[in-house]
C-alpha positions in Angstrom: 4.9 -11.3 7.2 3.7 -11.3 3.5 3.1 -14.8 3.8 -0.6 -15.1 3.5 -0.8 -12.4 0.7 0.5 -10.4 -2.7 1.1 -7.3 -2.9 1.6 -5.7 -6.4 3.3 -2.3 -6.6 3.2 0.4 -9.3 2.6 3.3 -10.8 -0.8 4.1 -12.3 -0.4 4.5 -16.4 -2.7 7.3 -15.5 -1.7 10.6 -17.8 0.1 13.0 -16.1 3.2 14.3 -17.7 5.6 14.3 -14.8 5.1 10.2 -14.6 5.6 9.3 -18.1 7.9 6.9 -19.3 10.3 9.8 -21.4 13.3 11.1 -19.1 12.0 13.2 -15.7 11.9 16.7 -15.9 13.3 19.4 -13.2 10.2 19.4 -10.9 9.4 15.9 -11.5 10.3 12.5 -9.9 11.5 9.1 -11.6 9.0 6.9 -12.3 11.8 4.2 -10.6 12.7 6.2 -7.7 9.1 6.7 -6.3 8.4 2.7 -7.1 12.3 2.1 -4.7 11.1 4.5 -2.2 7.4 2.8 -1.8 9.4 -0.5 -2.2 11.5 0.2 0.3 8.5 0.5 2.8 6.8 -2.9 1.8 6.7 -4.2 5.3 4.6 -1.5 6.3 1.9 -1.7 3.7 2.1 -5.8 4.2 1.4 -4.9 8.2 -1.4 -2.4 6.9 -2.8 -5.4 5.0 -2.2 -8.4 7.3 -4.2 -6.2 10.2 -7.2 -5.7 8.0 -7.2 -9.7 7.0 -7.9 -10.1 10.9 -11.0 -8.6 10.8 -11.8 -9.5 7.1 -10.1 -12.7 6.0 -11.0 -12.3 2.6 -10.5 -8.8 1.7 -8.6 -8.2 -1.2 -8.3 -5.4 -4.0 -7.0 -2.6 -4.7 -6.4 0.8 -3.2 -5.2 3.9 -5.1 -2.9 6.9 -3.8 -2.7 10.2 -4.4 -0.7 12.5 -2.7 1.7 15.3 -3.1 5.7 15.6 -2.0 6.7 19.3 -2.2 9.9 19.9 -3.1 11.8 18.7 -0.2 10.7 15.6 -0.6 8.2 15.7 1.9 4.9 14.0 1.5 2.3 17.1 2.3 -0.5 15.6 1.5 -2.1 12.1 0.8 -6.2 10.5 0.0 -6.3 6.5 -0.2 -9.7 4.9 -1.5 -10.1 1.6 -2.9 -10.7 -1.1 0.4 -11.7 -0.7 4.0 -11.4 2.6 5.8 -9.1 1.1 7.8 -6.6 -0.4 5.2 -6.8 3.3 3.2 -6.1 5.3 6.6 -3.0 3.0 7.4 -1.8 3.0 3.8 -2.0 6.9 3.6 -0.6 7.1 7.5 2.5 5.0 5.9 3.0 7.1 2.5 2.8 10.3 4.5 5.5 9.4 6.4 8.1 8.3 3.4 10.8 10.8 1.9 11.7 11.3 -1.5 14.4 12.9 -3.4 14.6 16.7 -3.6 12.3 17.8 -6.9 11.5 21.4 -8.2 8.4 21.7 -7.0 5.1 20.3 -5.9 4.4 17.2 -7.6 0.9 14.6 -7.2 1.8 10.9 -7.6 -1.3 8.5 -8.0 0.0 5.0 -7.1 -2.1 1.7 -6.8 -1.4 -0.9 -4.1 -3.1 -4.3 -5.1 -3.8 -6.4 -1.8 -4.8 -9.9 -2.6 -4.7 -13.5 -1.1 -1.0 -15.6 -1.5 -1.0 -17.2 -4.9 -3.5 -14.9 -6.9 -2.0 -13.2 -9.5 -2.6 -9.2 -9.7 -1.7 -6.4 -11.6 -1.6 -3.1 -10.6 -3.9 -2.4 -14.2 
C-alpha cells in the first residue's frame, strides 16, 4: 500500500478558534493530537484512495472534512467533498469511525486529505 501515491495530512489554517496554533482550550482538541489520531489511521485513507485509482487511475486532489466529535470523543457527525463520491463516502466512513480524546464539549474539525500520484509534491494549502 501507499506505493503508487501521496497522501498529505493536515489541518486546514481555516479560522476557528479551537484549532489555532495558541494552547487548546477546555472544550477543544490539540491541533497534534487530532493530526496523531488521523495519522494513526493512514492505511485506511491510503485503501480509500488506492480503490478509487482502480476505477480512475489518475484521480488526484484533494478532499476536505468536516465533522464533529462530542465530548466523548466520538465522531457524531462527518461531510467529505473534494473528489469522487466514492473516495468522500469511504473517507467519511473511516473518520466516523476514529476516537479522540475526551474534550468539553462538541467541537467541528475541518481537515484536508490531499490524494495525489507517487512523487508529486502536495500541500494540504
Amino acid at each position: 500500500m501507499g506505493k503508487h501515491f501521496a497522501l498529505t495530512l493536515g489541518l486546514v489554517a481555516a479560522a476557528q478558534t479551537m484549532m489555532s496554533s495558541t494552547p487548546a482550550r477546555a472544550n477543544s482538541i490539540d491541533k497534534a493530537v487530532i493530526k496523531r489520531v488521523i495519522f494513526k489511521h493512514r492505511s485506511e485513507f491510503t485503501t480509500c484512495y488506492e480503490t478509487a485509482l482502480k476505477a480512475q487511475p489518475d484521480l488526484a486532489g484533494k478532499i476536505i472534512a468536516k465533522f464533529d466529535v462530542n465530548a466523548d470523543g466520538i465522531v457524531i457527525a462527518v461531510n467529505a467533498t473534494g473528489l469522487t463520491t466514492e473516495l468522500n463516502d469511504c473517507v467519511a466512513a473511516t473518520i466516523k469511525q476514529l476516537r479522540f480524546p475526551k474534550a468539553q464539549g462538541t467541537i467541528t474539525i475541518n481537515y484536508p486529505f490531499v490524494f495525489a500520484p507517487k512523487g508529486v509534491k502536495t500541500q494540504p494549502s
